[in-house]
C-alpha positions in Angstrom: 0.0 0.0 0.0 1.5 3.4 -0.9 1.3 6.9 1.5 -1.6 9.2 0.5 -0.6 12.4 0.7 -3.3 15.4 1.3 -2.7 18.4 -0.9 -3.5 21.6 0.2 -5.9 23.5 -2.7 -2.9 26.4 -2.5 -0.4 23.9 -4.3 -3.2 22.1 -6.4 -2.0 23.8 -9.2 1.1 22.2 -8.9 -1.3 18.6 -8.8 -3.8 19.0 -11.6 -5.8 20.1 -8.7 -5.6 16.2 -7.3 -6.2 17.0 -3.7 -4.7 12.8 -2.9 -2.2 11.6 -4.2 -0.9 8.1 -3.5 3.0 7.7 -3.9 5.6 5.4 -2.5 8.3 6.1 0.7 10.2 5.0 3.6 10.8 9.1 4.8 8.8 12.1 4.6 11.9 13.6 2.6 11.5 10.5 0.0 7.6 11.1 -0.5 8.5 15.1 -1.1 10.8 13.7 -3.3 9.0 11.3 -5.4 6.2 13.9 -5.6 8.9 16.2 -7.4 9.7 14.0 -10.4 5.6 14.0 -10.4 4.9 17.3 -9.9 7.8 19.9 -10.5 8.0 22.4 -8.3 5.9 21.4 -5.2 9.6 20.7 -3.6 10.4 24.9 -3.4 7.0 24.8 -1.9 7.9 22.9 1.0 11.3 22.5 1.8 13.8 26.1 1.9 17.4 24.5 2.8 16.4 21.0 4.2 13.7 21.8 6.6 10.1 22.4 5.8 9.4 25.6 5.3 7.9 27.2 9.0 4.5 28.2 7.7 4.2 24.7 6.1 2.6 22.0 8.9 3.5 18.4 7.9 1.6 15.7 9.9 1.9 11.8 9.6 -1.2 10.8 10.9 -2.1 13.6 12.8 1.7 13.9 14.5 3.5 17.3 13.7 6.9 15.9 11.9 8.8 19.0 13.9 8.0 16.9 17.2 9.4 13.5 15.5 12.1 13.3 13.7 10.8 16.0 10.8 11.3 15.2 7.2 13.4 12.2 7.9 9.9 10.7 9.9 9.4 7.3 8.9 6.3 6.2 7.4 4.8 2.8 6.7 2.4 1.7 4.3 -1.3 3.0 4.6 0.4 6.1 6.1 -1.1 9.6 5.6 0.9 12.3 4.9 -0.6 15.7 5.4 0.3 19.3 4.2 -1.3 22.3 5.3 -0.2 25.4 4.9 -0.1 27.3 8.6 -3.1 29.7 9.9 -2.9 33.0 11.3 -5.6 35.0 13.4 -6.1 37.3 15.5 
């Protein structure tokens, strides 16, 4: 079973407006990766000098990748891998 991954509608442009995608990966870094050769340029809209950009939130089932072990997080198969741009308010 691969990782879905949950696309934000901001980078849906980037995904033919797919807002799942199922792709293949040991690491969060390998998914990002592999979603590259798929969709170029979704990379520069995640990842700024090997970290995740800090108003991108990457979960792996709900966990915050900054609080595990962050884009090198392992992931098995049937994981869900989910982007979300971060909020703001007042």
């Amino acid at each position: 079973m691969p990782i879905t991954v949950i696309i934000p509608t901001l980078l849906g442009s980037l995904t033919n407006q797919q807002q799942r995608i199922a792709i293949e990966g040991v690491k969060v870094s390998e998914v990002i990766e592999r979603m590259e050769q798929q969709y170029p340029g979704i990379r520069a809209k995640l990842i700024f000098d090997g970290n995740a950009y800090r108003f991108i939130n990457i979960y792996v089932n709900d966990n915050d990748i900054r609080l595990r072990d962050g884009l090198a997080t392992s992931l098995q198969d049937g994981d869900i891998v989910t982007i979300l741009p971060a909020a703001a308010g007042n």
